[in-house]
C-alpha positions as CSV (number, residue, x, y, z in Angstrom):
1,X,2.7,2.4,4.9
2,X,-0.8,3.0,3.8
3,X,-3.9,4.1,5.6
4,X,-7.7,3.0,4.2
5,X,-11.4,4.1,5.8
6,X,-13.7,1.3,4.5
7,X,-16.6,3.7,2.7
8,X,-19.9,3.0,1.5
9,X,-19.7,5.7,-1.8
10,X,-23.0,6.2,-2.2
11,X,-24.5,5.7,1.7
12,X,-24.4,9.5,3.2
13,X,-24.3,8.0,7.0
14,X,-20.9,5.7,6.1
15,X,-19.7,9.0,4.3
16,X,-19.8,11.1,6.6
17,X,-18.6,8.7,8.9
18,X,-15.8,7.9,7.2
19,X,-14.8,11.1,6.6
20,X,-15.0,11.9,10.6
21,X,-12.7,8.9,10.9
22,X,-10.2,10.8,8.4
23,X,-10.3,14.1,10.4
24,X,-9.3,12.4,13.4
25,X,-6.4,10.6,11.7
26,X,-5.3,14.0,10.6
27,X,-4.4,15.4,14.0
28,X,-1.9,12.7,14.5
29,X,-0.3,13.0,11.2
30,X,-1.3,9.7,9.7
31,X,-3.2,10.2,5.9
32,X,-6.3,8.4,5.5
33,X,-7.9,7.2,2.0
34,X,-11.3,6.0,1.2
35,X,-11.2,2.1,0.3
36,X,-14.2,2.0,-1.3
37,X,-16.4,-0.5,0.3
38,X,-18.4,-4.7,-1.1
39,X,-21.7,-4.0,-0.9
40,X,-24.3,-6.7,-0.8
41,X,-25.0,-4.6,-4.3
42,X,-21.9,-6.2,-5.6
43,X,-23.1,-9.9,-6.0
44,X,-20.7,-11.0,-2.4
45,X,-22.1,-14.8,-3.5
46,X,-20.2,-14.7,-6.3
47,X,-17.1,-13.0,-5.2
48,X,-16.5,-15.4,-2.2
49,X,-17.1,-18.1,-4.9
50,X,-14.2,-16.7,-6.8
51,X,-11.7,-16.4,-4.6
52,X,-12.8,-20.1,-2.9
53,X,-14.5,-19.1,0.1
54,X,-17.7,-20.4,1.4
55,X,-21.0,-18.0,1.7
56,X,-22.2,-20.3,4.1
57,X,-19.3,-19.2,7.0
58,X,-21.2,-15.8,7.3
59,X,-25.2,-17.6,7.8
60,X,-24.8,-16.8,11.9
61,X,-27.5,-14.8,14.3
62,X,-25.6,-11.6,14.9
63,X,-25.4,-10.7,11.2
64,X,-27.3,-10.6,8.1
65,X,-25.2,-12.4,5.8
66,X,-25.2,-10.7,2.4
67,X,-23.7,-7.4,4.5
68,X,-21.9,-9.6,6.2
69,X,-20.1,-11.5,3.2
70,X,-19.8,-7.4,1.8
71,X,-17.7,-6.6,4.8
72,X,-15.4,-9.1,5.0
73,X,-14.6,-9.2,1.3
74,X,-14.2,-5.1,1.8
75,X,-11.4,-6.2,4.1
76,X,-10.2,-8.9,1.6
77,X,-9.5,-6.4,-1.0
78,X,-7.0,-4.8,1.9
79,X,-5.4,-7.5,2.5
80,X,-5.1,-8.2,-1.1
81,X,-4.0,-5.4,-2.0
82,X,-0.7,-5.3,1.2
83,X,0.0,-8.6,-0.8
84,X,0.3,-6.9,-4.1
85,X,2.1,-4.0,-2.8
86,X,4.0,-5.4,-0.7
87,X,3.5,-3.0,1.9
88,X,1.7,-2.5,5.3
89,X,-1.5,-1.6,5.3
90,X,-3.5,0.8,8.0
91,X,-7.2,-0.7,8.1
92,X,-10.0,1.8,9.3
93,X,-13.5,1.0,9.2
94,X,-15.6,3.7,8.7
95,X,-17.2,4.3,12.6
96,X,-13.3,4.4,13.9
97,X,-12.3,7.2,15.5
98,X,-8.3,7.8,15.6
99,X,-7.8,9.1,19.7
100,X,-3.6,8.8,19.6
101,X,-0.7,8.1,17.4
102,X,-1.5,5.0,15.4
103,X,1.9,2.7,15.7
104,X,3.0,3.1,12.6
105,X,6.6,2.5,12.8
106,X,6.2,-0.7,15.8
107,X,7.6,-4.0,14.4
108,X,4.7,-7.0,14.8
109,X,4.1,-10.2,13.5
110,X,2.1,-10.1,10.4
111,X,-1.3,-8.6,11.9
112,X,-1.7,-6.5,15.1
113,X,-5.1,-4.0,16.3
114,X,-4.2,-0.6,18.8
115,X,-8.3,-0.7,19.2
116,X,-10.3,-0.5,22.0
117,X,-13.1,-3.6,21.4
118,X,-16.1,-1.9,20.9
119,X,-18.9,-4.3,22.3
120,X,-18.8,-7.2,24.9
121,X,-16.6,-8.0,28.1
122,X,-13.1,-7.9,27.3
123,X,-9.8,-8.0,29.1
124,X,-7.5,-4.4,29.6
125,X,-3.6,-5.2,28.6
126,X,-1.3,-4.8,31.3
127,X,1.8,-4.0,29.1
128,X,2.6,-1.4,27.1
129,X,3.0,-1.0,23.2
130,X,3.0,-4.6,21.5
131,X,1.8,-7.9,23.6
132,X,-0.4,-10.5,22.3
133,X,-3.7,-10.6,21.8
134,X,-5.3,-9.7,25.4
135,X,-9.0,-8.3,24.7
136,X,-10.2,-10.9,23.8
137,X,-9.5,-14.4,22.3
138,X,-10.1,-12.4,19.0
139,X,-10.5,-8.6,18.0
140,X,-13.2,-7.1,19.6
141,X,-14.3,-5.1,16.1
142,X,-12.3,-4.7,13.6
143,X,-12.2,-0.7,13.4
144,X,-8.4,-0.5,13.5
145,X,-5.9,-2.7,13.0
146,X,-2.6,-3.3,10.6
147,X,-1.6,-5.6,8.4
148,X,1.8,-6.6,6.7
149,X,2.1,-8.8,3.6
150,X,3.3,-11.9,5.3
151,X,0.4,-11.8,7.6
152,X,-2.1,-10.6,4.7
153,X,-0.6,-14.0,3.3
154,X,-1.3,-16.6,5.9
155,X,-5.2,-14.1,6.3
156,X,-6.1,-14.8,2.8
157,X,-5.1,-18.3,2.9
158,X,-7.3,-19.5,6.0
159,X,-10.1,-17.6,5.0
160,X,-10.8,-20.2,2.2
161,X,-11.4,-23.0,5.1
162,X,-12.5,-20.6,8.4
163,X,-13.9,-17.5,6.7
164,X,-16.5,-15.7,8.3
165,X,-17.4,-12.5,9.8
166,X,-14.2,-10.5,9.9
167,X,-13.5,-9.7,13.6
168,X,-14.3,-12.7,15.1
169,X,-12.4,-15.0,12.0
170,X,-9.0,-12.5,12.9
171,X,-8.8,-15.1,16.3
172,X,-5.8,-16.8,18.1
173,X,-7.1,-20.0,16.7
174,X,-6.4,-19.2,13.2
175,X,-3.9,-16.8,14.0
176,X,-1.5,-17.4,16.5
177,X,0.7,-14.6,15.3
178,X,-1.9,-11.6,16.1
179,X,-0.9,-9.1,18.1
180,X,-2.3,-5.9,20.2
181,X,-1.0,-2.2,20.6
182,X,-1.8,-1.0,24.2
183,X,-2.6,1.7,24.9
184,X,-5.4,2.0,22.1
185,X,-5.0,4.5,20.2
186,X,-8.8,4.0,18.2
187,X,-12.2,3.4,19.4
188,X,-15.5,2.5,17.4
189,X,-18.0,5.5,17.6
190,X,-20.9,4.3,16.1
191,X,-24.3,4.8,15.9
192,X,-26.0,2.8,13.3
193,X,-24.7,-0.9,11.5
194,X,-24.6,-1.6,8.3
195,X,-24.2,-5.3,9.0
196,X,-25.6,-6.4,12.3
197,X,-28.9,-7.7,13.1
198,X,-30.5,-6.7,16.6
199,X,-29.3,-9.1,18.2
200,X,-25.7,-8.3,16.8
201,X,-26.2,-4.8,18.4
202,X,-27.2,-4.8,21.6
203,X,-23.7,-6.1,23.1
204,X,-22.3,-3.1,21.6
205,X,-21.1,-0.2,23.9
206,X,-22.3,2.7,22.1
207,X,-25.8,1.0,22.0
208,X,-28.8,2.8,22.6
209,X,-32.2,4.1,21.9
210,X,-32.0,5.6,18.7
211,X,-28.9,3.1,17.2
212,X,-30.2,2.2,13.6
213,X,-29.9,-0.8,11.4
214,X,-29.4,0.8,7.9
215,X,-29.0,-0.9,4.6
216,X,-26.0,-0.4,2.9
């Protein structure tokens, strides 16, 4: 089992976020490592052309698609990369803060999250440790959640026909098999976006004055 902060290496906001993120995983024993991040630097176009994915799944009103495209592909490379290793993969974005012992030795079906959704209405689970999917229809963020390499599998595989921003794309639709860890053991403290456009933000719990859009 492996644990990854997605980190923008040379943006000083996702650093020290990420950083935070690793801290806080630290108190609960689990080992955090930078994964470093797809910037819309990188050419994300031609990557998602590569690996037979469409740019035009991330054009939507919430995001700006370039960062958009960067995230999701920094999530590919994870899921990749649990295929490869054949191993289970801890996913962290770099806003995640780690508030009780990540699951690490729970059985689940190929992708589960133990996060609190981070923006929107969503539903509380009524059962403890794993259930299906109860927050919502799919994860509210994408802050923390596991992977194993079947599920990476079947992940890669529909993203080259129903790609598109990652949270929302990890759905019940796609993915009957996903899965939720109550209580939450991780929560998105964040107070700026690499990826969201205002109108992206303002559902967001942790909005308010001050809550930047930065470029990544």
């Amino acid at each position: 089992m492996k644990a990854f902060v997605i980190t923008i290496e040379d943006n000083q906001k996702s650093m020290e976020a990420a950083f935070r993120c690793i801290k806080s995983a630290e108190k609960y024993g689990l080992h955090v490592e930078h994964h470093w991040a797809t910037t819309p630097k990188d050419n994300p176009h031609l990557i998602l052309h590569t690996k037979g994915i469409q740019p035009s799944f991330f054009h939507e009103r919430y995001s700006r698609p370039e960062n958009c495209m960067a995230a999701f592909l920094s999530h590919h490379a994870l899921w990749e990369k649990s295929v490869k290793e054949n191993e289970t993969i801890v996913i962290f974005e770099h806003d995640a803060i780690v508030t009780g012992e990540v699951p690490v030795d729970t059985s689940f079906d190929g992708c589960m999250t133990f996060s609190k959704p981070s923006y929107g209405k969503f539903n509380t689970p009524i059962q403890l440790g794993v259930d299906g999917l109860v927050q919502k229809p799919y994860f509210g963020g994408a802050h923390g959640y596991m992977v194993n390499p079947e599920g990476a599998k079947k992940i890669i595989s529909k993203a080259k026909t129903h790609g598109g921003p990652t949270d929302v794309f990890l759905n019940i639709e796609n993915f009957p098999f996903l899965q939720e860890y109550y209580p939450w053991v991780c929560m998105a403290v964040d107070s700026f976006t690499t990826i969201q456009r205002e109108a992206g933000i303002q559902a967001k719990h942790n909005y308010k004055e001050g809550y930047k859009i930065i470029d990544a």
